[in-house]
Chimera marker file (.cmm) of the C-alpha trace (Angstrom):
<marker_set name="trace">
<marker id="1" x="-10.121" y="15.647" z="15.007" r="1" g="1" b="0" radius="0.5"/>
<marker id="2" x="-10.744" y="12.377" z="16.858" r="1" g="1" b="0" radius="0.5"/>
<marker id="3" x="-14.515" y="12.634" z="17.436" r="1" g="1" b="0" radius="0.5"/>
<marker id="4" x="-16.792" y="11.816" z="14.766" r="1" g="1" b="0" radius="0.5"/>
<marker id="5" x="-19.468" y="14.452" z="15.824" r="1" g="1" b="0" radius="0.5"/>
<marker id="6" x="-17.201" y="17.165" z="15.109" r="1" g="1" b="0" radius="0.5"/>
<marker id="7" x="-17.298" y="16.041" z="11.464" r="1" g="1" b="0" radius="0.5"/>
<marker id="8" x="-19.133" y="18.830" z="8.852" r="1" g="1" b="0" radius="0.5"/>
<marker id="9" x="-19.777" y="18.066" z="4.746" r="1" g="1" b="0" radius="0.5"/>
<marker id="10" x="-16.893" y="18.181" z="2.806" r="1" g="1" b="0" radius="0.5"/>
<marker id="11" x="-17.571" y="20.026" z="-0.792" r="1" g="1" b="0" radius="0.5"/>
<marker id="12" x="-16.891" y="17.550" z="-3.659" r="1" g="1" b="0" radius="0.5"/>
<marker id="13" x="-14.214" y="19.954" z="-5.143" r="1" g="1" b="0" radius="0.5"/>
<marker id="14" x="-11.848" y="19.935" z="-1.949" r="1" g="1" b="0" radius="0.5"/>
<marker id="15" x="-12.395" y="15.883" z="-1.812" r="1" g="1" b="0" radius="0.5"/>
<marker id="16" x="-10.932" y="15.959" z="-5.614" r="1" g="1" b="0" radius="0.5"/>
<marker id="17" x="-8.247" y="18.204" z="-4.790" r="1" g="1" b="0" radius="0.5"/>
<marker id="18" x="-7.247" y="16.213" z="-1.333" r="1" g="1" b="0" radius="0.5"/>
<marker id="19" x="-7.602" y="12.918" z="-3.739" r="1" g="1" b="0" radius="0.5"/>
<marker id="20" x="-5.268" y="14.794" z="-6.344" r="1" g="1" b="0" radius="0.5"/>
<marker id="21" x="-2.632" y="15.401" z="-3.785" r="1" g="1" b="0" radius="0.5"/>
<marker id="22" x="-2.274" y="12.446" z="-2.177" r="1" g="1" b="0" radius="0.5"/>
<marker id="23" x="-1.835" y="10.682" z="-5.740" r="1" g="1" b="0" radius="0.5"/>
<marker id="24" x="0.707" y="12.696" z="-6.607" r="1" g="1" b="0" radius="0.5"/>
<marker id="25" x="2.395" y="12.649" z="-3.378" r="1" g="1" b="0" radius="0.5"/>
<marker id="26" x="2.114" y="8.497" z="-3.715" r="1" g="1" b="0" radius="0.5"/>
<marker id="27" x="4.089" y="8.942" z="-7.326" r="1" g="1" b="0" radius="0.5"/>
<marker id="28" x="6.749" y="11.436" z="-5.842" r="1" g="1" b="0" radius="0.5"/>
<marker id="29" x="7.473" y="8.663" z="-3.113" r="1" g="1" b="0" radius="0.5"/>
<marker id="30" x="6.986" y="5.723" z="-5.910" r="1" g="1" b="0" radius="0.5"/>
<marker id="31" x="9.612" y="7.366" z="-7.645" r="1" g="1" b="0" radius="0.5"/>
<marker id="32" x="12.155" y="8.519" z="-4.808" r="1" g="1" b="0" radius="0.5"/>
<marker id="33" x="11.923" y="5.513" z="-3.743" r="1" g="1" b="0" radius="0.5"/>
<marker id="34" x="12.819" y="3.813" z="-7.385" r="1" g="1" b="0" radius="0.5"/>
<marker id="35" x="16.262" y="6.366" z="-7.269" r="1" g="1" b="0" radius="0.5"/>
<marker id="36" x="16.883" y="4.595" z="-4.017" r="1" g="1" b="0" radius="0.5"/>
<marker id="37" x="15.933" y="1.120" z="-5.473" r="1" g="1" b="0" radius="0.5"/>
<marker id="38" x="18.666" y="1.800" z="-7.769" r="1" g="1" b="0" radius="0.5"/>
<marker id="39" x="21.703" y="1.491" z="-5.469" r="1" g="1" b="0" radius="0.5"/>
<marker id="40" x="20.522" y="-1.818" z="-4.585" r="1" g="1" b="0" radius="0.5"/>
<marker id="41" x="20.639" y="-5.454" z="-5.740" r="1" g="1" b="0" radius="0.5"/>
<marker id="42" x="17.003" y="-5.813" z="-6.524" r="1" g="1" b="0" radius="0.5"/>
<marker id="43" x="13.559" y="-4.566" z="-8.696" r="1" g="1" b="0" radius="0.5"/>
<marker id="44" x="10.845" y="-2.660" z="-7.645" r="1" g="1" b="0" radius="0.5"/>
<marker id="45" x="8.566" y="-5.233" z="-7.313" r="1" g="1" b="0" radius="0.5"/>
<marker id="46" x="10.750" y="-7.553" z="-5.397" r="1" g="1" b="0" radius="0.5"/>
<marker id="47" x="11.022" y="-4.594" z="-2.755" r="1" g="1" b="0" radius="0.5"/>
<marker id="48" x="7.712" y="-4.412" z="-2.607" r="1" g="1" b="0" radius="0.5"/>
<marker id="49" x="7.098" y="-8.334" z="-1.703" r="1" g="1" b="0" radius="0.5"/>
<marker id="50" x="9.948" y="-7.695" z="0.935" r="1" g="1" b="0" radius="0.5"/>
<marker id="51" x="7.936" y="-4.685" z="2.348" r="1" g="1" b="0" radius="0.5"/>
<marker id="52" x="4.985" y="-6.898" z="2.664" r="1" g="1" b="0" radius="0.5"/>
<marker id="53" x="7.323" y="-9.773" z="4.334" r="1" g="1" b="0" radius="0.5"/>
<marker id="54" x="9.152" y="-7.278" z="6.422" r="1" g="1" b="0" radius="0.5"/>
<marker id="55" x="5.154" y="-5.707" z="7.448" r="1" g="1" b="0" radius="0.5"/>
<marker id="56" x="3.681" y="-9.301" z="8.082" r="1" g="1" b="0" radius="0.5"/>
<marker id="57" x="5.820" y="-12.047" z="8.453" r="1" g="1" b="0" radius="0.5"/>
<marker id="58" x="5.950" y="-15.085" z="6.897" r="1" g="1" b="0" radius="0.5"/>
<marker id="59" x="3.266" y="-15.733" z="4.024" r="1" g="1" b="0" radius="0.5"/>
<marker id="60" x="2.334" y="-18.085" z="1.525" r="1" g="1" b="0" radius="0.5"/>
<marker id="61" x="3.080" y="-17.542" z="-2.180" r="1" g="1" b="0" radius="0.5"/>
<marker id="62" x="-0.899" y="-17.293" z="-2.450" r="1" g="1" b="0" radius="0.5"/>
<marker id="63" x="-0.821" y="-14.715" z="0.412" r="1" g="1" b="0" radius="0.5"/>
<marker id="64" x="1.686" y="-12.455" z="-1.497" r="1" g="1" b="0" radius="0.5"/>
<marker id="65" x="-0.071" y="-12.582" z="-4.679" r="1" g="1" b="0" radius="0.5"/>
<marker id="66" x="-3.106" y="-11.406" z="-3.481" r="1" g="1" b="0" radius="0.5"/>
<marker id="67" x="-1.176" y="-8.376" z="-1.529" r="1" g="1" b="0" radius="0.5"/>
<marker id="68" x="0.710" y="-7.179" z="-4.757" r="1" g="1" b="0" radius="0.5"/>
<marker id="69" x="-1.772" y="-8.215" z="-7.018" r="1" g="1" b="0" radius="0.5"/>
<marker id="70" x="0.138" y="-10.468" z="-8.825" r="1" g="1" b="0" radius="0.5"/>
<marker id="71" x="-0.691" y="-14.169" z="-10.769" r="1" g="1" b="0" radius="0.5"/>
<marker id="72" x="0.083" y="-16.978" z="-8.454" r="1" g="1" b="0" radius="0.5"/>
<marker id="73" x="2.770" y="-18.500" z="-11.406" r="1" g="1" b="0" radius="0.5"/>
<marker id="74" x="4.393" y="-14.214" z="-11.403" r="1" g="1" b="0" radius="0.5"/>
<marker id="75" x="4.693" y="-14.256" z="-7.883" r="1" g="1" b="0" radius="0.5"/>
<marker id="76" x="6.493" y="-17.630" z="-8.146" r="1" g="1" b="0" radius="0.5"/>
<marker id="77" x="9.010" y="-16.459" z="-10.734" r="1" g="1" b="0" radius="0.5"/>
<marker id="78" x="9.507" y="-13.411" z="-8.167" r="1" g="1" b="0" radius="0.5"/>
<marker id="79" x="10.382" y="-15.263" z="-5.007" r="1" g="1" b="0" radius="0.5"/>
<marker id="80" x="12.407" y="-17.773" z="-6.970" r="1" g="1" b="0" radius="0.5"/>
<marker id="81" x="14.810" y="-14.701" z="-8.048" r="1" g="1" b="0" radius="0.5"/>
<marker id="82" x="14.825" y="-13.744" z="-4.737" r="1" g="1" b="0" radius="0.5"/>
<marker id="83" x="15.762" y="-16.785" z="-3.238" r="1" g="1" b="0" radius="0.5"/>
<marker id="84" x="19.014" y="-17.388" z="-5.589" r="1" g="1" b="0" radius="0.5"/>
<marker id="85" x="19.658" y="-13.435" z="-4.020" r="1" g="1" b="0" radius="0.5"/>
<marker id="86" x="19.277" y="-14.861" z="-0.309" r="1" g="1" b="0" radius="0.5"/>
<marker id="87" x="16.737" y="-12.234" z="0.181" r="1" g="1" b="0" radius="0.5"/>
<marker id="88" x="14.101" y="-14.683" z="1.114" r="1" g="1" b="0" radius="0.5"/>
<marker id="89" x="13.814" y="-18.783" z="1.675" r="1" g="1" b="0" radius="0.5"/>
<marker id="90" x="11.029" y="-21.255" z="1.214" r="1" g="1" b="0" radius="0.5"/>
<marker id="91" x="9.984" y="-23.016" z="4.256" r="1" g="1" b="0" radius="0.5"/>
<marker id="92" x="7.641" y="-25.568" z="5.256" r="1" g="1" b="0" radius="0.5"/>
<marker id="93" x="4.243" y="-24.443" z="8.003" r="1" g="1" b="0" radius="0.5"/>
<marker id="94" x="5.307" y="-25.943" z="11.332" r="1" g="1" b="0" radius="0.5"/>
<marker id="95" x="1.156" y="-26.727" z="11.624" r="1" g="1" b="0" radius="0.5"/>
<marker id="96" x="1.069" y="-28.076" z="8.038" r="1" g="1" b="0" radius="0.5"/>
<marker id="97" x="3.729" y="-29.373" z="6.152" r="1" g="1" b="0" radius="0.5"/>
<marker id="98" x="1.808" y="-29.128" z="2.817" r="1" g="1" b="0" radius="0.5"/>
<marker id="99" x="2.168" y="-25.377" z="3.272" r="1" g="1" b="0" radius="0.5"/>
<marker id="100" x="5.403" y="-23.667" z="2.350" r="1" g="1" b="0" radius="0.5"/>
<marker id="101" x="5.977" y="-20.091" z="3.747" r="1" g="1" b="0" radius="0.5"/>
<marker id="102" x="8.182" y="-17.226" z="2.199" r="1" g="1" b="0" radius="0.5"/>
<marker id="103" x="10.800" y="-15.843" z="4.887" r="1" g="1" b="0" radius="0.5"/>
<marker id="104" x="12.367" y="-13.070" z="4.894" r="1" g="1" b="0" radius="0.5"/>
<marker id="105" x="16.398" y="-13.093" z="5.467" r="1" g="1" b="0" radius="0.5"/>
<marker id="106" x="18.917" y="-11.168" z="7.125" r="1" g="1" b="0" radius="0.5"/>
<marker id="107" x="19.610" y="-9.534" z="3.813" r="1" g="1" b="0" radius="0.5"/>
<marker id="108" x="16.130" y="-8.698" z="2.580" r="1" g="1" b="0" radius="0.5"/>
<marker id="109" x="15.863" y="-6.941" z="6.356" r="1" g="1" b="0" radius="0.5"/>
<marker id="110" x="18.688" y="-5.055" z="5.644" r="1" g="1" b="0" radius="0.5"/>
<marker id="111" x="17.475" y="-3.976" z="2.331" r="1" g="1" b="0" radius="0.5"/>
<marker id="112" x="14.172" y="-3.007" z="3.403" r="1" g="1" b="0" radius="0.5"/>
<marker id="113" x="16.061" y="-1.456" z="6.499" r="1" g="1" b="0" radius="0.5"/>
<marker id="114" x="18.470" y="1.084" z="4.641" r="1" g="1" b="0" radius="0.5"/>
<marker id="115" x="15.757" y="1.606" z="1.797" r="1" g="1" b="0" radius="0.5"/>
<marker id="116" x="13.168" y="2.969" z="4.029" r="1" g="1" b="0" radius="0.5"/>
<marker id="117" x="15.687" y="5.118" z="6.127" r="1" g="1" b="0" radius="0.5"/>
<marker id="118" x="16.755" y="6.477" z="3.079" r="1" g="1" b="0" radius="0.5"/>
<marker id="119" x="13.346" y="7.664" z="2.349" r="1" g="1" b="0" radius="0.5"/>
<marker id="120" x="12.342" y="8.895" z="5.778" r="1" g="1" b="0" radius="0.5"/>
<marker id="121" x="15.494" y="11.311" z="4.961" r="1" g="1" b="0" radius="0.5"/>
<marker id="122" x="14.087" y="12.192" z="2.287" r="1" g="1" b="0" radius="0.5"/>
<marker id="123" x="10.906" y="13.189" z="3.607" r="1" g="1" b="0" radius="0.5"/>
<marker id="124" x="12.703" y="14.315" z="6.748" r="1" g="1" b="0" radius="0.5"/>
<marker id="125" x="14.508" y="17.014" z="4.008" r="1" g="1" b="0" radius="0.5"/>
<marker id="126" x="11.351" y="18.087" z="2.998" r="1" g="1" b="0" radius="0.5"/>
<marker id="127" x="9.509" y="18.289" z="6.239" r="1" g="1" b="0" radius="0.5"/>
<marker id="128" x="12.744" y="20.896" z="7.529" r="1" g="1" b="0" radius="0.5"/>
<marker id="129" x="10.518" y="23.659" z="5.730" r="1" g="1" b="0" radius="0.5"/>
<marker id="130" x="7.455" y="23.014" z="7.711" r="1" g="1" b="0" radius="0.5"/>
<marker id="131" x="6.758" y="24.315" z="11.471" r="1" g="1" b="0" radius="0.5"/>
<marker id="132" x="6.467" y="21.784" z="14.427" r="1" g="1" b="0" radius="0.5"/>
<marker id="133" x="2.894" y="22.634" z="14.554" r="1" g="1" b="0" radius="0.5"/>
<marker id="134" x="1.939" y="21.917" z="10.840" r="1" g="1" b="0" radius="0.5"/>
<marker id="135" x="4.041" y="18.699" z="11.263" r="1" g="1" b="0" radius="0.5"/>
<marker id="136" x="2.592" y="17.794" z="14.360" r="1" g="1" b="0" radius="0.5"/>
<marker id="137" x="-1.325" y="18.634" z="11.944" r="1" g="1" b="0" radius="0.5"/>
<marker id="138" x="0.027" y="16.625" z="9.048" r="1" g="1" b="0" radius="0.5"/>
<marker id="139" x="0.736" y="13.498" z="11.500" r="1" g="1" b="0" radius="0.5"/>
<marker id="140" x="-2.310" y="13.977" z="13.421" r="1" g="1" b="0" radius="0.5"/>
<marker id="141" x="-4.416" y="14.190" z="10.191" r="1" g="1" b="0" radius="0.5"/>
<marker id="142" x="-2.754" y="11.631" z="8.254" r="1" g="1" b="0" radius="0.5"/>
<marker id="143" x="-2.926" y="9.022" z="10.962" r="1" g="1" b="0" radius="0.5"/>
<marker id="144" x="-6.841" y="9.999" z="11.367" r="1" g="1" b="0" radius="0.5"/>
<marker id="145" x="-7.107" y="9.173" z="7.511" r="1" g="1" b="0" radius="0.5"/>
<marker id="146" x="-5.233" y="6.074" z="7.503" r="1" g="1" b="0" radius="0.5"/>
<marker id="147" x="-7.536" y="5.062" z="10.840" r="1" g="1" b="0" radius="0.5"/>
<marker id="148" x="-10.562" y="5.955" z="9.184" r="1" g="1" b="0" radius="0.5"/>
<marker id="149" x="-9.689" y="4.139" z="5.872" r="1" g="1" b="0" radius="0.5"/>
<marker id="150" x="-8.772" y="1.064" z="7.276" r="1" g="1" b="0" radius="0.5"/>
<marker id="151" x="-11.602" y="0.756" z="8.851" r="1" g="1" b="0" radius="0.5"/>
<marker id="152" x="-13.612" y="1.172" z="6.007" r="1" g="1" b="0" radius="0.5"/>
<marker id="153" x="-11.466" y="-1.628" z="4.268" r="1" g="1" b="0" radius="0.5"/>
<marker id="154" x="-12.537" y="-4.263" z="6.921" r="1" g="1" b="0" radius="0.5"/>
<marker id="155" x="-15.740" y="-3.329" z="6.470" r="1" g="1" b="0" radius="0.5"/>
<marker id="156" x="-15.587" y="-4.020" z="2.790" r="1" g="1" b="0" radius="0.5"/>
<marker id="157" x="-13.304" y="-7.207" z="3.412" r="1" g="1" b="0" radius="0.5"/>
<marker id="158" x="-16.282" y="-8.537" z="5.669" r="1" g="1" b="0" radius="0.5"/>
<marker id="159" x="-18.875" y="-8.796" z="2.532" r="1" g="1" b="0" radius="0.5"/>
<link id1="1" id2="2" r="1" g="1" b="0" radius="0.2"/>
<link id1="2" id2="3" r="1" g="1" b="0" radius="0.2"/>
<link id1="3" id2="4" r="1" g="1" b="0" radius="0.2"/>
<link id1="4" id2="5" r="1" g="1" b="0" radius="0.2"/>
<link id1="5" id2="6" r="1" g="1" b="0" radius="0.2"/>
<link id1="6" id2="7" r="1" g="1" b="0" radius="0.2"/>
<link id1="7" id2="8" r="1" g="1" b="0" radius="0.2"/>
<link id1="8" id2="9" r="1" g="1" b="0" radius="0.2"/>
<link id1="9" id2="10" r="1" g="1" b="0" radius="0.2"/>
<link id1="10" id2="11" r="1" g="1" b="0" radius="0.2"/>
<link id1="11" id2="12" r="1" g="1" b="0" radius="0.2"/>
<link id1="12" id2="13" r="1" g="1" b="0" radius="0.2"/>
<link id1="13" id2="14" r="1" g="1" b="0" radius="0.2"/>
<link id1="14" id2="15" r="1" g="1" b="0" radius="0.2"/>
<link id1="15" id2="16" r="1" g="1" b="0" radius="0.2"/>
<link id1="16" id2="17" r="1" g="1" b="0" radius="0.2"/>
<link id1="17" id2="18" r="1" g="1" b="0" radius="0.2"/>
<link id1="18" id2="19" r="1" g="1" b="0" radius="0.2"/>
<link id1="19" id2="20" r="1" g="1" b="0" radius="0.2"/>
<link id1="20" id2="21" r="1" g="1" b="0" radius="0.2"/>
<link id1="21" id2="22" r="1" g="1" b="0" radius="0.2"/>
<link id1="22" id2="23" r="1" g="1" b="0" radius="0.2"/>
<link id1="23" id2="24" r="1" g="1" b="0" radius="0.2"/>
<link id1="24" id2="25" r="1" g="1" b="0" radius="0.2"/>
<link id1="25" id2="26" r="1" g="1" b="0" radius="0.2"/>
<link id1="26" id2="27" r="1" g="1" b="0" radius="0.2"/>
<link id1="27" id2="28" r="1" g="1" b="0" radius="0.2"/>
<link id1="28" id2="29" r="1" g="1" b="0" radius="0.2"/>
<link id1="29" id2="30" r="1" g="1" b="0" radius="0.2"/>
<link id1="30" id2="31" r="1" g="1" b="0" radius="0.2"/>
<link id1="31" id2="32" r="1" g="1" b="0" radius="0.2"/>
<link id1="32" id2="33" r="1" g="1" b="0" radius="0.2"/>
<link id1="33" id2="34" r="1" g="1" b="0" radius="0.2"/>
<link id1="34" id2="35" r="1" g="1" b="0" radius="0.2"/>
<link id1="35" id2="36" r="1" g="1" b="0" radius="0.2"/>
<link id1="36" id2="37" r="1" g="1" b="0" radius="0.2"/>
<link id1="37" id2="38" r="1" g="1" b="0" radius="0.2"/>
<link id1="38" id2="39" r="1" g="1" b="0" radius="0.2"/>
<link id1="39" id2="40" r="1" g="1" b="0" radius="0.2"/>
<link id1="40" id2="41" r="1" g="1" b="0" radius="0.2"/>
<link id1="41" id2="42" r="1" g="1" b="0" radius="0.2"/>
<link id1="42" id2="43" r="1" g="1" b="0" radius="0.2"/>
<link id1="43" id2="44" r="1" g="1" b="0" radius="0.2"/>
<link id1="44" id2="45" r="1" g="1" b="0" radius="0.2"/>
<link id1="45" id2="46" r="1" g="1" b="0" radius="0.2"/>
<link id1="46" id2="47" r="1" g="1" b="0" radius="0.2"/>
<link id1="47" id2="48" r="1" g="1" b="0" radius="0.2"/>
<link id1="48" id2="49" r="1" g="1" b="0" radius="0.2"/>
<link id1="49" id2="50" r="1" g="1" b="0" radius="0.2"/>
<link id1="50" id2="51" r="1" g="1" b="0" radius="0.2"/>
<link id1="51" id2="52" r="1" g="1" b="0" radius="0.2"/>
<link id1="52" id2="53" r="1" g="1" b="0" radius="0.2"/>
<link id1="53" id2="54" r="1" g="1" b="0" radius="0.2"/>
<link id1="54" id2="55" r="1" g="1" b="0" radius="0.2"/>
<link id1="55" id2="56" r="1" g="1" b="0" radius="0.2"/>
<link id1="56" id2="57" r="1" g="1" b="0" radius="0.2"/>
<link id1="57" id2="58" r="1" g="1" b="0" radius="0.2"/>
<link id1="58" id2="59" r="1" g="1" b="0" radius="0.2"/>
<link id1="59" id2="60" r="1" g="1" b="0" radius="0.2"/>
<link id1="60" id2="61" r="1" g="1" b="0" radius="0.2"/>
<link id1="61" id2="62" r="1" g="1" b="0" radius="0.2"/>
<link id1="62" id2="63" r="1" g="1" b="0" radius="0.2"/>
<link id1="63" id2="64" r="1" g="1" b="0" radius="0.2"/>
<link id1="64" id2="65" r="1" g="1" b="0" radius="0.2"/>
<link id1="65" id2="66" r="1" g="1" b="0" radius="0.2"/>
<link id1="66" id2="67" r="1" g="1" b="0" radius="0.2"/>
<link id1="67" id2="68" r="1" g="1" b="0" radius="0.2"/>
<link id1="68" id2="69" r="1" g="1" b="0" radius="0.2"/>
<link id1="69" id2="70" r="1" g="1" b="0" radius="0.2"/>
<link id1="70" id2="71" r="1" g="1" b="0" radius="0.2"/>
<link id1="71" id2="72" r="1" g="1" b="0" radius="0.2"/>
<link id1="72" id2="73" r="1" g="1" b="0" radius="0.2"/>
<link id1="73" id2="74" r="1" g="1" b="0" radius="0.2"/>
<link id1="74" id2="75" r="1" g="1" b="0" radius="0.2"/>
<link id1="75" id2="76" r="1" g="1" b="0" radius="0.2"/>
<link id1="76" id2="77" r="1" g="1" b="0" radius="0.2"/>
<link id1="77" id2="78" r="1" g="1" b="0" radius="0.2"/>
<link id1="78" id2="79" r="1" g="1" b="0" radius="0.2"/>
<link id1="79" id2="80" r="1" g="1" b="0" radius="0.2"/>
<link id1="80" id2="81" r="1" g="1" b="0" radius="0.2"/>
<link id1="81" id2="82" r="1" g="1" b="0" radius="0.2"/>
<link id1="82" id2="83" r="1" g="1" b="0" radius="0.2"/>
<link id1="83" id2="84" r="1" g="1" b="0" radius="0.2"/>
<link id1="84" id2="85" r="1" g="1" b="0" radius="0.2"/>
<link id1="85" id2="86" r="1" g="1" b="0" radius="0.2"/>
<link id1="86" id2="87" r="1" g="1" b="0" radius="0.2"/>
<link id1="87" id2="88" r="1" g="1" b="0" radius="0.2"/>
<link id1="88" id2="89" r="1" g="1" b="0" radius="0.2"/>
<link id1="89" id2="90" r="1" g="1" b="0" radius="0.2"/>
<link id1="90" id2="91" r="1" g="1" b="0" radius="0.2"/>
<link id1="91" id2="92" r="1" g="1" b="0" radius="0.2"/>
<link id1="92" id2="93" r="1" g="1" b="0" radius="0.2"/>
<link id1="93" id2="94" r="1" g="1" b="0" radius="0.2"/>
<link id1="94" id2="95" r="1" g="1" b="0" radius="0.2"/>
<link id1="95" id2="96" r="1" g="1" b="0" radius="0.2"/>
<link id1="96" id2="97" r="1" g="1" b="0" radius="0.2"/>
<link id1="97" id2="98" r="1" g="1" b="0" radius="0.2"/>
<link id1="98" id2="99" r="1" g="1" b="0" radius="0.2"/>
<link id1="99" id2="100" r="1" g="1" b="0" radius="0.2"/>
<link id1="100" id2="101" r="1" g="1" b="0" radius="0.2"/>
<link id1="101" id2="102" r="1" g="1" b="0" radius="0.2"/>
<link id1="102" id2="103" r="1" g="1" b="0" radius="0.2"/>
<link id1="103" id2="104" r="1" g="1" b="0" radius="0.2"/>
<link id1="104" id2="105" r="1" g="1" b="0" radius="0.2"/>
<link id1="105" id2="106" r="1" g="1" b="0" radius="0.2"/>
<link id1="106" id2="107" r="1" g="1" b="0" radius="0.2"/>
<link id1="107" id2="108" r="1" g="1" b="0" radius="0.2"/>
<link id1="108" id2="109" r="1" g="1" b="0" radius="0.2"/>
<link id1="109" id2="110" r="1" g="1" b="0" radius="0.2"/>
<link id1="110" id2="111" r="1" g="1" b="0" radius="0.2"/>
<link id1="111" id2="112" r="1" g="1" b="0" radius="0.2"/>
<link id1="112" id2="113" r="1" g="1" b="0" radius="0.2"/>
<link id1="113" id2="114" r="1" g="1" b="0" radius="0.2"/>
<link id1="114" id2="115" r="1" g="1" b="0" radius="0.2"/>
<link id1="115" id2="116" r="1" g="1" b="0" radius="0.2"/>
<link id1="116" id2="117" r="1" g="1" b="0" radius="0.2"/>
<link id1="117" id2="118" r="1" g="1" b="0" radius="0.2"/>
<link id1="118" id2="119" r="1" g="1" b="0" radius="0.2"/>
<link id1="119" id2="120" r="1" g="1" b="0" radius="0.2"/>
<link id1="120" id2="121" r="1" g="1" b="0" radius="0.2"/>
<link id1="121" id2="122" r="1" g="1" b="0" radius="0.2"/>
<link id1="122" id2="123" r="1" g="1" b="0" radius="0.2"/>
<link id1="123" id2="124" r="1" g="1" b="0" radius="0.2"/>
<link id1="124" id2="125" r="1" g="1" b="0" radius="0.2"/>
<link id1="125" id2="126" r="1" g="1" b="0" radius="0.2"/>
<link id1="126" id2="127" r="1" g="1" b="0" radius="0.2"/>
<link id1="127" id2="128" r="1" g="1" b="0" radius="0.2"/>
<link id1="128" id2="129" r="1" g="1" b="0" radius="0.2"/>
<link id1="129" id2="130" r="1" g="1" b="0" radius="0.2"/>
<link id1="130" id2="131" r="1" g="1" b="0" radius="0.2"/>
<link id1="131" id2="132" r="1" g="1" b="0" radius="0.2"/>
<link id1="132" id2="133" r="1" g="1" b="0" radius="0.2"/>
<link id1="133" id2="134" r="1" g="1" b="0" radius="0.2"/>
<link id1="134" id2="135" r="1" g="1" b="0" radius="0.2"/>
<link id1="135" id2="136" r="1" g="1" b="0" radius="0.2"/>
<link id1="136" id2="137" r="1" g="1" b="0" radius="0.2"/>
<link id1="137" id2="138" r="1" g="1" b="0" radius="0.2"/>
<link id1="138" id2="139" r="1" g="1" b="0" radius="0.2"/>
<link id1="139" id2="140" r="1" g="1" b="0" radius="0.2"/>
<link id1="140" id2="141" r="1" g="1" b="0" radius="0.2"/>
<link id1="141" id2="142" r="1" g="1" b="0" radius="0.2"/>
<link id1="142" id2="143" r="1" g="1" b="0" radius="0.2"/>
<link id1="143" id2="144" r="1" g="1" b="0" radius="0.2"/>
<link id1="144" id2="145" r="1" g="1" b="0" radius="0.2"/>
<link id1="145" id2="146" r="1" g="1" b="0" radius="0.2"/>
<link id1="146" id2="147" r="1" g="1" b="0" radius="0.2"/>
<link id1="147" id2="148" r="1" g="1" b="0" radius="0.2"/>
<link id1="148" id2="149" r="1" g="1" b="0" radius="0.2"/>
<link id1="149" id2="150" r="1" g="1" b="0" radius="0.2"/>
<link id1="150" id2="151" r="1" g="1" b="0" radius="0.2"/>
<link id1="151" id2="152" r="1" g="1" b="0" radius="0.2"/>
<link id1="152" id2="153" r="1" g="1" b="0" radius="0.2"/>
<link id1="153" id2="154" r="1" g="1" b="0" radius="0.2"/>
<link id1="154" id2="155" r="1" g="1" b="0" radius="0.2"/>
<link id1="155" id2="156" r="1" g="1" b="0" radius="0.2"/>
<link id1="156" id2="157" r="1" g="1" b="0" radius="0.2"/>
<link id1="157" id2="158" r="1" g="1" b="0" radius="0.2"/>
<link id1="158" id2="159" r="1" g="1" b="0" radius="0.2"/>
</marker_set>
């Protein structure tokens, strides 16, 4: 599964099917995670700028936008919510003063924290059907995919 050369042709039809399932995996998650989100202090989309924080540190408002896909001015009204919830602060590049960086704080980290154990439960629950081997496949093969995808996406970010 790691070498390239053992690759063969994959028929169109099992691509759409493989595509199919992983969308509708991504929704199930999307929304399990939504009944999660709704224990907590906060929307869906501010969880998902504190998932990016909590993945990549500090970032610019700028930097944000473009990961959610979000206006500049939206992702502004965002943060601003979520700094009157001390989930995040504003401060100003050590290298740059000009440039002011969104941080994530204690209590955004404990959000994201108890949010995403909640849904490795979940999936942990689900997984309890499976064998250790097809567990084991699933992890191997996903983390191929992922591999082989983000590669892909730096070679499209390079253009």
């Amino acid at each position: 599964m790691t070498n390239k050369q053992e690759a063969v042709p994959v028929e169109l039809e099992q691509v759409a099917k493989i595509e199919k399932s992983l969308r509708m995996i991504a929704d199930i998650v999307k929304q399990k995670g939504r009944e999660i989100l709704s224990d907590f202090p906060i929307t869906p989309p501010q969880f998902i700028a504190l998932q990016w924080l909590h993945e990549f540190g500090d970032m610019t408002i700028g930097e944000l936008s473009t990961k959610m896909y979000l206006a500049c001015s939206t992702t502004t009204d965002l943060i601003d919510r979520m700094e009157k919830n001390e989930l995040v602060e504003r401060v100003k590049d050590t290298n740059d003063r000009r440039v002011v960086r969104i941080h994530l704080l204690d209590k955004g980290k404990t959000i994201i924290q108890e949010v995403i154990q909640q849904r490795q439960v979940y999936l942990q629950d689900v997984l309890e059907g499976f064998s250790q081997e097809n567990v084991d496949f699933l992890d191997q093969s996903l983390n191929y995919l992922y591999e082989e995808m983000k590669k892909d996406a730096e070679t499209w970010k390079s253009f």
